[in-house]
C-alpha positions as CSV (number, residue, x, y, z in Angstrom):
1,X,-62.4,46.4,-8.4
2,X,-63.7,44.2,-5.6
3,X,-63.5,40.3,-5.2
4,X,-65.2,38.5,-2.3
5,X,-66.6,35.2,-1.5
6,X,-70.7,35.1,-2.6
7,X,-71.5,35.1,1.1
8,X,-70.0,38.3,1.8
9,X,-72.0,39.5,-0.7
10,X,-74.9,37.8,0.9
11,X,-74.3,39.5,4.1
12,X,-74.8,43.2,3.1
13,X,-72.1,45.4,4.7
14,X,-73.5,48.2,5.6
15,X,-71.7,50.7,7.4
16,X,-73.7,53.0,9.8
17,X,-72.5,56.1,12.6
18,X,-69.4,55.3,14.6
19,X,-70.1,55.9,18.1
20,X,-67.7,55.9,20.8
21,X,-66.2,52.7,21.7
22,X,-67.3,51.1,25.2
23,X,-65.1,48.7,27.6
24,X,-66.7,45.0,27.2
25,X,-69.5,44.5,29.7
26,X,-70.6,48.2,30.0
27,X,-73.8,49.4,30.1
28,X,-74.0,50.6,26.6
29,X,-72.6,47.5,25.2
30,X,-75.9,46.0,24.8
31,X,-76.4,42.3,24.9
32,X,-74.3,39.7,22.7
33,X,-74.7,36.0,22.7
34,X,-74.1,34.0,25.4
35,X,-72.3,30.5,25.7
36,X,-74.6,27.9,25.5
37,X,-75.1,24.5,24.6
38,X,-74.0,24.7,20.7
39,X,-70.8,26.5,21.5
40,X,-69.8,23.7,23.7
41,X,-69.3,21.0,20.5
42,X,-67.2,23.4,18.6
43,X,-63.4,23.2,19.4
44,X,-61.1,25.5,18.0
45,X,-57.6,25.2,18.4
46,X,-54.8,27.8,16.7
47,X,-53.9,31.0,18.8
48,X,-55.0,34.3,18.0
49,X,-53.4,35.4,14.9
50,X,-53.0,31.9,13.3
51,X,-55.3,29.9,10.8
52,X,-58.0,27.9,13.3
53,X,-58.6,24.8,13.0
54,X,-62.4,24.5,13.5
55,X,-63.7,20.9,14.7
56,X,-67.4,20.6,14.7
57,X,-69.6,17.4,15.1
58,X,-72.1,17.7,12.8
59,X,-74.9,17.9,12.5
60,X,-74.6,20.8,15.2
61,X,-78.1,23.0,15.4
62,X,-79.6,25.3,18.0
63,X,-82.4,27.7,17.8
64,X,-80.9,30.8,20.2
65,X,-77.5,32.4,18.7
66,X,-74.6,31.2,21.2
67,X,-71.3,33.4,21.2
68,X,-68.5,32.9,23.2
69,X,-65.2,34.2,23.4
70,X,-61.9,31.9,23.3
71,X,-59.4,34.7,23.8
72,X,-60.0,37.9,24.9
73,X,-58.1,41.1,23.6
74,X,-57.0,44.0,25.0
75,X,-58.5,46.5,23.0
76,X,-62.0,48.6,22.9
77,X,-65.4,46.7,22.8
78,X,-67.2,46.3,19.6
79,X,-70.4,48.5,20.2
80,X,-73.8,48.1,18.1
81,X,-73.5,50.3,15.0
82,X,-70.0,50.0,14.8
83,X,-68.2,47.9,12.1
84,X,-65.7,45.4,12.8
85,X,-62.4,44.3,10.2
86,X,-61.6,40.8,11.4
87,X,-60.3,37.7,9.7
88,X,-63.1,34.9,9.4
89,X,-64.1,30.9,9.0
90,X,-67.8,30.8,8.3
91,X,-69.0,26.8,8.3
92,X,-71.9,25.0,7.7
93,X,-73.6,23.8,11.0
94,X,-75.1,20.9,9.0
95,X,-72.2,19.8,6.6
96,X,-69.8,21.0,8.2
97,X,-68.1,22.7,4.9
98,X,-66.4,25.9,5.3
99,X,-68.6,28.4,3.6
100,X,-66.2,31.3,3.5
101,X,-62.7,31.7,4.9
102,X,-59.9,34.4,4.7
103,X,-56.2,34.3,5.3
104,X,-55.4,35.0,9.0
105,X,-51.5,35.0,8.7
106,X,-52.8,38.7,6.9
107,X,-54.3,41.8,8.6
108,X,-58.1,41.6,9.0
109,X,-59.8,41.8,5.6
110,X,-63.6,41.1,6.2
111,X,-65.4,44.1,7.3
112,X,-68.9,43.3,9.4
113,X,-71.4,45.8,10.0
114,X,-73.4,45.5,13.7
115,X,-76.4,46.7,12.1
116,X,-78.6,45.5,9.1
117,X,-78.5,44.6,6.2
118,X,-76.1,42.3,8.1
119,X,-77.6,39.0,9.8
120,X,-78.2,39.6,13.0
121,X,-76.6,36.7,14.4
122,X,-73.2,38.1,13.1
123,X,-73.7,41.2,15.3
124,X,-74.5,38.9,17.9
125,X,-71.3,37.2,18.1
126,X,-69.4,40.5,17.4
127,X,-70.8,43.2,20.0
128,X,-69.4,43.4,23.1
129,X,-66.2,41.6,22.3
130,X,-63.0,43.8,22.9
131,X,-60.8,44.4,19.4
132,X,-58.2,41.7,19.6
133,X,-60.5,38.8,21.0
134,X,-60.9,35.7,18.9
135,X,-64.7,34.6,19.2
136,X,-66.7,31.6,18.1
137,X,-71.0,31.6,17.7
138,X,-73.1,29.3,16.5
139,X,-75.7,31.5,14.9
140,X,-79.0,30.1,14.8
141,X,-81.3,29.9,11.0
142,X,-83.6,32.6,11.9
143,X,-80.3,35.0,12.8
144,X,-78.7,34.0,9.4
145,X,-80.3,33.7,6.0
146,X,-83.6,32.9,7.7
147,X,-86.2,31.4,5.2
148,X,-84.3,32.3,2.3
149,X,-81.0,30.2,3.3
150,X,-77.7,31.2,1.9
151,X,-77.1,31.3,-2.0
152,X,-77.1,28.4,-4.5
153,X,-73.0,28.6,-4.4
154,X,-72.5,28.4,-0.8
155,X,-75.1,25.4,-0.5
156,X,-76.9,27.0,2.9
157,X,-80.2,25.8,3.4
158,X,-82.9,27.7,5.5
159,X,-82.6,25.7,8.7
160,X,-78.8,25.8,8.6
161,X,-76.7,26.7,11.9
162,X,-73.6,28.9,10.7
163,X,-70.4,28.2,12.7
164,X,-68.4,31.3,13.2
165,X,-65.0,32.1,13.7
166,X,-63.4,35.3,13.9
167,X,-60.3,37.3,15.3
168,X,-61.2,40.9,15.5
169,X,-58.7,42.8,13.7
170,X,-59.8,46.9,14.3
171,X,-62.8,48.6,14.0
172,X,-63.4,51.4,11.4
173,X,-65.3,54.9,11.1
174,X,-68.9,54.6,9.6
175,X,-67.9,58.1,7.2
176,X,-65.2,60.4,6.8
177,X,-65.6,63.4,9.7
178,X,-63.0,65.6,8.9
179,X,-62.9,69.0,8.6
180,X,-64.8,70.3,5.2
181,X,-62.2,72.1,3.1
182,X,-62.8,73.9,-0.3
183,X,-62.9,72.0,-3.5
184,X,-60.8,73.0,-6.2
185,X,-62.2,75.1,-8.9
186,X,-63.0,72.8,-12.1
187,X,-63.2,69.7,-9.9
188,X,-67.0,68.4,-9.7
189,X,-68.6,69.7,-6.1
190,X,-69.6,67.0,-3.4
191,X,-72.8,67.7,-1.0
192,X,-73.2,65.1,1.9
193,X,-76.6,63.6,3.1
194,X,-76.8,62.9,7.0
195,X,-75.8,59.1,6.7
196,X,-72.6,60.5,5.1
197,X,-73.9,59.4,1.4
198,X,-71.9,61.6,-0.7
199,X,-74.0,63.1,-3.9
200,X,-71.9,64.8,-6.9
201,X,-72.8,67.5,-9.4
202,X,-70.5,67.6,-12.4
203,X,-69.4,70.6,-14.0
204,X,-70.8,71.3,-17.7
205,X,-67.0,71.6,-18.9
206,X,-64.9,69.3,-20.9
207,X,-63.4,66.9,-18.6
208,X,-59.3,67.5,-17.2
209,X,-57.1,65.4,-19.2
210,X,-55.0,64.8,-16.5
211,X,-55.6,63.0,-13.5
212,X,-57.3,65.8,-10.4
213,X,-57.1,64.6,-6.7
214,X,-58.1,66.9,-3.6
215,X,-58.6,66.3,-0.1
216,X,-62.1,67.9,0.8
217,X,-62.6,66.5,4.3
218,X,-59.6,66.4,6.4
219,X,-59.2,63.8,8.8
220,X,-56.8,63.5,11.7
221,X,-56.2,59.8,12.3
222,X,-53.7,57.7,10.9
223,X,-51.7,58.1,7.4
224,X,-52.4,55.5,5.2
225,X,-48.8,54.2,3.8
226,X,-48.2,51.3,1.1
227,X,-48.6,48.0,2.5
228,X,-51.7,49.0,4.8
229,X,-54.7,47.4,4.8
230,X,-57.2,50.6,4.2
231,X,-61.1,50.4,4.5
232,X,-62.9,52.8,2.4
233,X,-66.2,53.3,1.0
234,X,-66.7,55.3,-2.2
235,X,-69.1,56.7,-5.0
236,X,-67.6,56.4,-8.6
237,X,-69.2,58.6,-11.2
238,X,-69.4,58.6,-14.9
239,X,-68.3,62.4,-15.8
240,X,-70.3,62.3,-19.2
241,X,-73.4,60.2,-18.3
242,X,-73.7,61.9,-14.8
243,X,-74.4,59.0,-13.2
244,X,-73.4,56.7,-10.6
245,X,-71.7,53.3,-12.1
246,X,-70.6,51.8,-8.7
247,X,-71.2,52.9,-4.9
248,X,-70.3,51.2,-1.4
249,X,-73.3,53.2,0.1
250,X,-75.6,51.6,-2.6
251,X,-74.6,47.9,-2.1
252,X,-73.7,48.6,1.8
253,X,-69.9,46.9,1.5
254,X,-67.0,48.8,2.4
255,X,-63.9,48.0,0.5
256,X,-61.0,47.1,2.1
257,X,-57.7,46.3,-0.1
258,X,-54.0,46.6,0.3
259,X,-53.0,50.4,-0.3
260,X,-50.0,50.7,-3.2
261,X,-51.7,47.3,-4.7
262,X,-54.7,48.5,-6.6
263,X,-54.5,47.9,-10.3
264,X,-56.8,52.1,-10.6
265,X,-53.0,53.9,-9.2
266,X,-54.9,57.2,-9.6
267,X,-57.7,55.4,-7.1
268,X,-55.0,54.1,-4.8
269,X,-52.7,57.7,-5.0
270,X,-55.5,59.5,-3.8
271,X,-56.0,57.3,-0.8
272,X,-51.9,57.0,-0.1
273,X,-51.1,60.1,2.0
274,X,-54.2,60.7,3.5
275,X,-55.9,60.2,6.9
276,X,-58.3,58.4,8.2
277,X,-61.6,60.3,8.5
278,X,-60.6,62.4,4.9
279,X,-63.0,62.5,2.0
280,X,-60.9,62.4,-1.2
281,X,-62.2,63.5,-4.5
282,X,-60.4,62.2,-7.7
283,X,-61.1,62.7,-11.2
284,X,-59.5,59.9,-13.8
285,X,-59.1,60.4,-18.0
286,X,-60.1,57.5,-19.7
287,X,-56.5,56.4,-20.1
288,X,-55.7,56.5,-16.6
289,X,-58.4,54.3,-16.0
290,X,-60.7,51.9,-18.2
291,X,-59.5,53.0,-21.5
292,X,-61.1,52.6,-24.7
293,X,-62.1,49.1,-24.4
294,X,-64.0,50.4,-20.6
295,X,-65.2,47.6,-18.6
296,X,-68.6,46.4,-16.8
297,X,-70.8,49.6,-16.1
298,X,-68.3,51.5,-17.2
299,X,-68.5,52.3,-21.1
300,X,-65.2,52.9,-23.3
301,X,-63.5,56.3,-23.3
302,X,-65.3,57.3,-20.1
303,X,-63.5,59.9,-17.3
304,X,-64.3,58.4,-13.9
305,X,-64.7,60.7,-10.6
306,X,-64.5,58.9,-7.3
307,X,-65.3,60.6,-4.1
308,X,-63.7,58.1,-1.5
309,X,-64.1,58.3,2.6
310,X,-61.4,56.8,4.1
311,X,-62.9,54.8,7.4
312,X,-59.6,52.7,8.5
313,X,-55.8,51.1,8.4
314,X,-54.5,48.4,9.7
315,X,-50.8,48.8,9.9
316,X,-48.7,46.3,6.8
317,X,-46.7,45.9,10.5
């Protein structure tokens, strides 16, 4: 279901508690990166909203994360424990390759956790920085991959600086915290731990043979409508096997994809309709989802359930 660059999946997304959003440079804003030395030799030039065009003279290296903000927006700061959707350029400090990139004629598609599994450094050049702002951060080894480097595809070594770019698109909710509502009889029931983790029981029955769908948490913020760019995290359960086959909460990466778009429509007409902050629960026969021929984890001829939090939408407008 998900496709991303190898250093996304390097940088474990993990989403943790949304707390209130503060103006930049409160007092519970914490302390980001400063300007410094190594954000000095990179030049970015592109306005907010357009591909950058990132100049670095490499070698570039520094030993402290630098962060500084090229255009500031108008919106909330980015607070520790939050997670940020933004578009990105990720460099190499020593080569000067780009590493990882998205499309930033698009709504923001990258969603970066201030809180680990995520390198540090990326939280560093994130916090603090009102939604809107473009920023750029040299993020020092021992903030990125530290000893370890990067992966053997993205060619980062362990005393690589990262270069940074980012235009911060929105932020997103850590879990669904909408109101609990009952679950249809027949439909498997959810329980939640306290870090929103939902866990599933499955009934002992036969299966439906038609796709189910309920909203079980209700949420009150947006609608999410075709076109939007929705951020989710989910748990998808094999109804026979009672087990889990693929969950966000396991790998700690939200997925974010274009609602209408998703090749699971029993998956994507759950979400359609529903507000941010809902928990869906949806229940898919084989047919209406891998088939007979199943695929990955998921064996042939197997009925799916996905319990799905919907954390964000950014407008297709």
């Amino acid at each position: 279901m998900r496709t991303a660059p190898a250093i996304i999946a390097t940088a474990g997304l993990l989403l943790v508690t949304l707390t209130g959003c503060a103006p930049a440079g409160s007092s519970s804003c914490g302390t980001p990166a400063e300007p410094g030395a190594a954000t000095k030799l990179i030049h970015v030039s592109g306005a907010a909203g357009e591909q950058p065009k990132v100049d670095v003279p490499t070698p570039i290296y520094t030993t402290t994360t630098e962060r500084e903000i090229i255009t500031t927006g108008t919106g909330e700061a980015v607070t520790a424990g939050e997670t940020a959707v933004v578009n990105w350029v990720l460099l190499n400090g020593r080569t000067g390759d780009v590493v990882a990139k998205s499309d930033f004629s698009k709504p923001a598609s990258v969603a970066l956790s201030l809180n680990k599994p995520l390198p540090i450094g990326f939280s560093k050049a994130l916090e603090c920085a009102p939604v809107g702002s473009r920023v750029t951060a040299a993020i020092a080894p021992a903030d990125g991959f530290g000893p370890a480097g990067g992966s053997e595809a993205d060619g980062i070594g362990k005393d690589d600086t990262l270069v940074f770019v980012a235009d911060i698109g929105h932020v997103v909710l850590a879990r669904a915290n909408g109101a609990e509502r009952p679950t249809p009889s027949g439909l498997p029931s959810v329980v939640v731990a306290p870090d929103g983790r939902p866990g599933v029981t499955v009934p002992s029955a036969a299966p439906p043979t038609t796709v189910q769908s309920a909203v079980i948490r209700e949420g009150d913020g947006a609608t999410v409508k075709k076109g939007d760019q929705v951020t989710v995290a989910y748990t998808g359960v094999l109804w026979k096997e009672k087990s889990v086959f693929q969950s966000t909460w396991e790998d700690g990466k939200p997925f974010v994809y274009t609602a209408g778009q998703l090749g699971i429509t029993g998956f994507d007409n759950a979400v359609l309709g529903a507000k941010v902050g809902s928990q869906v629960i949806v229940v898919l026969p084989p047919k209406d989802a891998y088939g007979e021929q199943g695929s990955g984890p998921v064996p042939g001829n197997a009925t799916l359930i996905f319990v799905i939090d919907i954390l964000g939408v950014s407008p297709a407008s």
